[in-house]
C-alpha positions as CSV (number, residue, x, y, z in Angstrom):
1,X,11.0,-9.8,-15.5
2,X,9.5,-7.0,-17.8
3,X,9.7,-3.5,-16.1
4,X,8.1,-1.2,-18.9
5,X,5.7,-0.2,-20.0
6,X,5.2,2.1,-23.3
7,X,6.9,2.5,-27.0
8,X,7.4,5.8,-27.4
9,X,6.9,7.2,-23.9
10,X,8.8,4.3,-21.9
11,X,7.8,3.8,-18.2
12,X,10.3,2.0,-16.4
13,X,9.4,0.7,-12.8
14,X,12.5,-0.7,-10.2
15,X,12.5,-1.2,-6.5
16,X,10.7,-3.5,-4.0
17,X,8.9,-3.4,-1.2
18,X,11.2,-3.3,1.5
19,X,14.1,-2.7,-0.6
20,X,16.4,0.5,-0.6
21,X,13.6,2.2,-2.6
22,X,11.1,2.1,-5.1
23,X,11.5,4.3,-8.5
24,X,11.0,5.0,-12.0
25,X,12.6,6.0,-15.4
26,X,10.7,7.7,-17.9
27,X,12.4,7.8,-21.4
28,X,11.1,9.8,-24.4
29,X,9.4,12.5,-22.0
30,X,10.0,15.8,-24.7
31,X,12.4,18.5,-23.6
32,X,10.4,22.2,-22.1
33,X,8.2,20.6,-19.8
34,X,8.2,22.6,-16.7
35,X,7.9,20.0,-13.6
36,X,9.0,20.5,-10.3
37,X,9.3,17.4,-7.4
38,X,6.5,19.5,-5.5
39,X,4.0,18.6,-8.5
40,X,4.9,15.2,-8.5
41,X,5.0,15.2,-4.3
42,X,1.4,15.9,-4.7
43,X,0.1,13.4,-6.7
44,X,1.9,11.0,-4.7
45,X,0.5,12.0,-1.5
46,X,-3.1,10.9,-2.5
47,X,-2.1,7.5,-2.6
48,X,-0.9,7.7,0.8
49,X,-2.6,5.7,3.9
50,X,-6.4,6.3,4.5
51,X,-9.2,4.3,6.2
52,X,-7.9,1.2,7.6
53,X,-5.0,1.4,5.9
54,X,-1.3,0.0,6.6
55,X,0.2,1.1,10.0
56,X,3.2,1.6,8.0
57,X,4.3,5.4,7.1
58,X,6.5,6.5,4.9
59,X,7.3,10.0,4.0
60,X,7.4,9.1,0.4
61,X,9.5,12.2,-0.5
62,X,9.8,12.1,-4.3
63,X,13.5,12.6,-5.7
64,X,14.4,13.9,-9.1
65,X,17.7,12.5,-10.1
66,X,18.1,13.1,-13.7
67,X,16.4,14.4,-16.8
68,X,15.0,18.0,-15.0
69,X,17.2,20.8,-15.4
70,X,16.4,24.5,-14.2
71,X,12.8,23.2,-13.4
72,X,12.2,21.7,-17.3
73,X,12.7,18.4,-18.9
74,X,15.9,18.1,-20.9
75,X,14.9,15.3,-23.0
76,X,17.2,12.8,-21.3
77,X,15.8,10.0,-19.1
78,X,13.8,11.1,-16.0
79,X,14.6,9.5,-12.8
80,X,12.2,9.5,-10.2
81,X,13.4,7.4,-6.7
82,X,11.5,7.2,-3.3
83,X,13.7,6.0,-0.2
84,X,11.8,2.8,2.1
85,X,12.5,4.2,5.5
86,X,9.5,2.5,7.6
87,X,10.4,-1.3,7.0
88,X,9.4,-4.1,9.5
89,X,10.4,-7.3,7.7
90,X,9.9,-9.5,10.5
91,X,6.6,-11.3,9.6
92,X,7.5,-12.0,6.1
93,X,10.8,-14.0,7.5
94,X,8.6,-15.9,9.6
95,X,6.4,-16.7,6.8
96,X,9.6,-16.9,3.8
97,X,8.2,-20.8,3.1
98,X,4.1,-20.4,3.9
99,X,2.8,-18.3,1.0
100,X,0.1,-16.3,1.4
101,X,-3.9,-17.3,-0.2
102,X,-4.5,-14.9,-2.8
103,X,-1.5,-13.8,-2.9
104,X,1.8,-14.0,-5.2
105,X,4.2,-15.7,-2.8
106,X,3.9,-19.0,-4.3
107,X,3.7,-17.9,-8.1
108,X,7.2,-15.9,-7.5
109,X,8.6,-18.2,-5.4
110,X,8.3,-21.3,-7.9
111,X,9.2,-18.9,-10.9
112,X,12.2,-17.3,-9.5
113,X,13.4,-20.5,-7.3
114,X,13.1,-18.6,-4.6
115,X,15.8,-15.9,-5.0
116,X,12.8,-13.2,-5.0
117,X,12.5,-10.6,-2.6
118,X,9.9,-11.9,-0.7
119,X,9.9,-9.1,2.0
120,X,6.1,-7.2,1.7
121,X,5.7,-9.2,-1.4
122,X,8.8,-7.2,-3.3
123,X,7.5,-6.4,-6.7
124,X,4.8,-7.9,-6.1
125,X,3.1,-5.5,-3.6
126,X,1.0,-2.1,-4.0
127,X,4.0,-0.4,-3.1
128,X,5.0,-0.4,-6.6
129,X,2.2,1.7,-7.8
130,X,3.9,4.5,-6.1
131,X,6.3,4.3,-9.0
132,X,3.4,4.3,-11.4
133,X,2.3,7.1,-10.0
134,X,5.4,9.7,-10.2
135,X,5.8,8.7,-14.3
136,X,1.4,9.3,-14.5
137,X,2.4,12.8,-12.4
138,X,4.5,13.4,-15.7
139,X,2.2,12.3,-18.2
140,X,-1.0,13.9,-16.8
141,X,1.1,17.3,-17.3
142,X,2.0,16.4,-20.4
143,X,-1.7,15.6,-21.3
144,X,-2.7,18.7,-20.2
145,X,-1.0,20.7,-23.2
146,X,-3.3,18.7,-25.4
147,X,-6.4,19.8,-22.9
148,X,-6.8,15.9,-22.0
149,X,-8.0,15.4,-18.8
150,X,-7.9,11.9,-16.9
151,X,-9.3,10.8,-13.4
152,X,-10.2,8.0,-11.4
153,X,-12.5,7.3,-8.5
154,X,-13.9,4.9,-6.4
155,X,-17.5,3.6,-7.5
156,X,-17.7,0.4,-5.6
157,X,-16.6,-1.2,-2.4
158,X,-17.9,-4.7,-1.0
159,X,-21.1,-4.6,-2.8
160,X,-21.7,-1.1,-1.8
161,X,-22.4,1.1,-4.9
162,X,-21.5,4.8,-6.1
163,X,-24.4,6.2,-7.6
164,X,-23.1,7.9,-11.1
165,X,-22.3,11.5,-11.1
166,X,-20.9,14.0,-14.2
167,X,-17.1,14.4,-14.2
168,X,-17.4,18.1,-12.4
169,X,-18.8,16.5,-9.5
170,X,-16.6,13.4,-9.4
171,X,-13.3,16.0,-9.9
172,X,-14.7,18.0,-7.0
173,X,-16.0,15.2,-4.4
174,X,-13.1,12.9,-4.7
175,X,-10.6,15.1,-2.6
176,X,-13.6,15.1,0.1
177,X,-13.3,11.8,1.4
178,X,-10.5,9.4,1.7
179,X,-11.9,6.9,-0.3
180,X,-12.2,9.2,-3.8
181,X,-15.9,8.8,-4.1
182,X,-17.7,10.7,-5.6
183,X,-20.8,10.0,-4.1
184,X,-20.3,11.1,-0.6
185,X,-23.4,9.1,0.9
186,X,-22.3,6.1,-0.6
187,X,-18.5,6.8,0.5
188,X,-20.1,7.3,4.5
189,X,-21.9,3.4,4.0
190,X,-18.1,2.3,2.6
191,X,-16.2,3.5,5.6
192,X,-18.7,1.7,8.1
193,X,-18.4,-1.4,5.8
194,X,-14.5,-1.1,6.0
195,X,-14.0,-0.9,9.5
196,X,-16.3,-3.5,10.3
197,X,-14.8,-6.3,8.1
198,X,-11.0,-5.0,9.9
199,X,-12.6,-5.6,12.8
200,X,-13.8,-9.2,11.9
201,X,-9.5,-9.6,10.7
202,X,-10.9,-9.5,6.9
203,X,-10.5,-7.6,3.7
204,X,-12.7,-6.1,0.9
205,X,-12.4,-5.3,-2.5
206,X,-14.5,-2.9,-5.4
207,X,-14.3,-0.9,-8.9
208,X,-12.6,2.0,-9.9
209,X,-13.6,3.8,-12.6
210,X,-11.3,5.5,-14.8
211,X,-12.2,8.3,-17.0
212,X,-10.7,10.3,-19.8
213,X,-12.0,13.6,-21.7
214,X,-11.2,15.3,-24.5
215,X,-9.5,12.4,-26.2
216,X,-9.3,13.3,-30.1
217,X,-10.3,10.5,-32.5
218,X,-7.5,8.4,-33.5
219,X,-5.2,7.0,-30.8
220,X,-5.0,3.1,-30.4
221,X,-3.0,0.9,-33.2
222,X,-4.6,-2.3,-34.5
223,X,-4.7,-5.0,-34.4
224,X,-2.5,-5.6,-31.1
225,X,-1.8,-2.0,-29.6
226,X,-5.1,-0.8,-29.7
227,X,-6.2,1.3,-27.3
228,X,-8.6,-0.9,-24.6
229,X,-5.8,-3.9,-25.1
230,X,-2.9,-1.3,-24.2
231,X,-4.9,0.3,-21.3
232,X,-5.7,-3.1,-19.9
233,X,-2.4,-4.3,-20.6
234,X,-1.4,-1.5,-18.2
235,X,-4.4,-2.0,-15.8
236,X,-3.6,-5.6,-15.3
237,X,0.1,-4.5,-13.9
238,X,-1.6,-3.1,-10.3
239,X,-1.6,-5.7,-8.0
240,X,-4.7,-6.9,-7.4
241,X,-7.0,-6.2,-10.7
242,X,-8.5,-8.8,-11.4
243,X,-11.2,-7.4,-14.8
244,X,-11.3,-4.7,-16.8
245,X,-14.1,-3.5,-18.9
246,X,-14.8,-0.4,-21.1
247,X,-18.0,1.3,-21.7
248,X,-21.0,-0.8,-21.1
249,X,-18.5,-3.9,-20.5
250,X,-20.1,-6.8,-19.6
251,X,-23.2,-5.8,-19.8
252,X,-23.4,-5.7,-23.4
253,X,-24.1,-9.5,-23.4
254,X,-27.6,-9.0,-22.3
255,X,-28.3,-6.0,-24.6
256,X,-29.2,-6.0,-28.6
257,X,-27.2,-4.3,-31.4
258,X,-30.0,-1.6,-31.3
259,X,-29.3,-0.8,-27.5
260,X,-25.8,-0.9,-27.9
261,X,-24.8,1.1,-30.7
262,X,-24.3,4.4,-30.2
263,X,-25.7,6.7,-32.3
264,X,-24.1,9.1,-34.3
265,X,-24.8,12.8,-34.4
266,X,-24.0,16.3,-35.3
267,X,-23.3,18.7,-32.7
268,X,-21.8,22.0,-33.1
269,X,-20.6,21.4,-36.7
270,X,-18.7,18.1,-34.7
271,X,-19.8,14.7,-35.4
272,X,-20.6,12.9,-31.5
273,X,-22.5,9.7,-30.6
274,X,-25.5,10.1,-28.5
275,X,-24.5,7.3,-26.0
276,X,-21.3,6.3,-25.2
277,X,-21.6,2.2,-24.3
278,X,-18.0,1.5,-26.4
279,X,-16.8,3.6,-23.9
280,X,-14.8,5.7,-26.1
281,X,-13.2,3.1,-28.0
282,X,-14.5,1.8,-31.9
283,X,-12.1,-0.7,-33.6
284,X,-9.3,-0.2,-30.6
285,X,-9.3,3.3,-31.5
286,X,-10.2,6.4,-29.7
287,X,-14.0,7.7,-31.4
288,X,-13.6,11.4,-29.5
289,X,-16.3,10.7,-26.6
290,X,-15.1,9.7,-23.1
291,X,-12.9,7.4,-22.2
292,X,-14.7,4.9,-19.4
293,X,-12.9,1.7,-17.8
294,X,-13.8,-0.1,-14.9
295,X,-11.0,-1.6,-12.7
296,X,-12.1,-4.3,-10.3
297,X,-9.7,-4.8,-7.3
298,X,-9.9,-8.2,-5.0
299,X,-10.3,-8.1,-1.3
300,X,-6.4,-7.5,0.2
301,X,-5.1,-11.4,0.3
302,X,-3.0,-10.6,3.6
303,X,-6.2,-11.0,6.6
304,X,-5.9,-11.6,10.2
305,X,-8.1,-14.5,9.8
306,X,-6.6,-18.1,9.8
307,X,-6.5,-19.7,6.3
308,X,-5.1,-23.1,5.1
309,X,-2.0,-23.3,3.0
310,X,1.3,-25.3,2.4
311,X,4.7,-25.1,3.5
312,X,6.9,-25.0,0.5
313,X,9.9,-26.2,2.4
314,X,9.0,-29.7,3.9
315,X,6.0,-29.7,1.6
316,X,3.8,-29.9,4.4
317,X,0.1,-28.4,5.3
318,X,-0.5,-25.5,7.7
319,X,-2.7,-22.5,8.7
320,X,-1.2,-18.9,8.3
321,X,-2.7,-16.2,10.1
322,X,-1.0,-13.0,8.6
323,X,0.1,-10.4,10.5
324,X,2.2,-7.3,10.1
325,X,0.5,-4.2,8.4
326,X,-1.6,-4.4,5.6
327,X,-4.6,-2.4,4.2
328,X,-8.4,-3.8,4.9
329,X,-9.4,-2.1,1.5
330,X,-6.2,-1.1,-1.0
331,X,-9.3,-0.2,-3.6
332,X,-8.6,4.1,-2.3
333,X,-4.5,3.2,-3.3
334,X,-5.9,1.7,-6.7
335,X,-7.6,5.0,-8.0
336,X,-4.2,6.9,-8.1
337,X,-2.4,3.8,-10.1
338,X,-5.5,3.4,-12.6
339,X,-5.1,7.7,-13.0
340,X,-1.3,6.6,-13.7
341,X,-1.5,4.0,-16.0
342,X,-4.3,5.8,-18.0
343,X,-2.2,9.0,-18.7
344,X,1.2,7.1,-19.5
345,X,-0.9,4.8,-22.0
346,X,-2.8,7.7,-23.6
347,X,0.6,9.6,-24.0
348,X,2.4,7.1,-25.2
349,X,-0.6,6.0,-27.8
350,X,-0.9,10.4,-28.7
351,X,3.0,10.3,-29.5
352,X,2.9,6.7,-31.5
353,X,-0.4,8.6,-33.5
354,X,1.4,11.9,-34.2
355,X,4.7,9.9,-34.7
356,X,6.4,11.0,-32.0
357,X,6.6,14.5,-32.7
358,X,7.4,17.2,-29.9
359,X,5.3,19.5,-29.4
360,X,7.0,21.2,-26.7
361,X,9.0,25.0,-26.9
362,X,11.5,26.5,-24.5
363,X,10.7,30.1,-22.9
């Protein structure tokens, strides 16, 4: 298995789903940061369940275990752990040989010959994020001393569409509804949508968009680490994404060089482009505007509804109706992990651009 993520700031996930725990070690965080488990509780917490979420509850109390001393970074690795307390295994024993549609039951299981932990999908589930976000708790702070500012929301669930709003309004209207939309008409029509398809024993997906300002011009590496292939490198490890896109994305291929480009300018003796369709990426490397990725995240593969599959075992067909507890729409979970993964990769990319030099002083 690979575990990291990062060169310089290296992001190491361990646990699984209804293991001990689930944590993360995060090696080449500077020394001087001031941090405290409290900060980290609360990023944490907004990732917890929502809208016809999981039935499962965990207190998800972060733990600092090494690499904090006297309320600052040392320098040495950070260890971040959160106990499993709230496991019910049963279903996924009944189901150890049926794998889950959608899902990566079958993909583990013929990989690892079946020594996985299968229980709630093991490092395969959502629960995992949880460890992405503690390290992005870390490296949003960090971030912050260079006045870099990154956040997620919701713009899309099941068809149903955020209309776009500046990134005041989205900072402000995300902690107003559990879903983090920023358009709180939009996030009224989601919730309605969500409960309906639970009721029907389905699942929905959507897009998060991920945003970043006051990026500096430079960070990516070509040709391989640049910045969008990093990012979605990271993206790609949440369960469940399934694209990624930057800018205008896709819609590029219907457009000509003269609407795409983005044109340059002069602003305030600064040199800016009047659109921003690249997203904030020319060449794999950061041009100084935003930062814009879109994240799209399938419907939850674990539904109530009966769906044909195989029995690994005796190599026989069968229908699987999945119980237990799973989430009707995981795409609320997603915004924290894209958040995550977005700071840790623009941290690690700012160090790998300034080579690695601390920037940090102690009091």
């Amino acid at each position: 298995m690979s575990n990291s993520l990062g060169k310089l700031l290296v992001v190491t996930s361990f646990g699984e789903s209804h293991g001990r725990c689930v944590g993360t070690i995060i090696d080449g965080c500077p020394p001087g940061l001031q941090i405290t488990a409290d900060e980290i509780q609360r990023e944490v917490d907004k990732r917890k369940t929502g809208i016809a979420s999981t039935t499962r509850e965990e207190d998800d109390r972060v733990e600092i275990l090494s690499g904090v001393f006297n309320g600052y970074t040392t320098g040495a690795p950070i260890c971040l752990l959160i106990w499993n307390k709230d496991i019910d295994s049963s279903d996924y024993e009944r189901m150890r040989f049926i794998p889950r549609p959608g899902h990566a039951d079958f993909t583990a299981f013929m990989k690892y010959g079946g020594f996985n932990d299968f229980r709630g999908g093991g490092r395969f589930s959502g629960r995992i994020t949880a460890t992405f976000v503690m390290a992005g708790a870390i490296a949003k702070k960090l971030l912050k001393l260079k006045g870099i500012e990154v956040l997620a929301h919701t713009v899309e669930i099941g068809g149903i569409k955020a209309e776009l709003k500046g990134f005041d309004e989205i900072k402000e209207n995300v902690e107003k509804n559990l879903l983090r939309c920023a358009d709180l008409k939009a996030s009224e029509e989601m919730t309605r949508l969500i409960k309906r398809v639970k009721g029907e024993g389905d699942s929905v997906g959507g897009i998060v968009e991920g945003i970043a300002i006051n990026v500096p011009v430079g960070l990516g590496e070509p040709v391989f680490d640049t910045l969008e292939g990093e990012l979605a490198k990271g993206l790609f490890a949440i369960p469940a994404v399934k694209g990624v896109e930057f800018g205008s994305g896709f819609s590029t291929a219907g457009m000509r060089g003269s609407e795409n480009n983005d044109p340059f300018a002069i602003s305030d003796n600064k040199i800016i482009m009047l659109t921003n369709n690249s997203g904030g990426v020319l060449g794999g490397i950061s041009n100084g505007m935003l930062i814009v990725v879109r994240v799209v995240i399938k419907p939850t593969p674990s539904i109530a509804k009966s769906q044909q599959t195989v029995n690994v075992k005796n190599m026989q067909s069968t229908q699987l109706t999945v119980g237990g507890r799973h989430d009707t729409c995981i795409v609320p979970r997603a915004v924290l992990a894209v958040e995550s993964i977005m700071a840790i990769t623009l941290y690690d990319l700012a160090l790998r651009s300034s080579g690695g030099r601390i920037f940090l002083e102690v009091d």
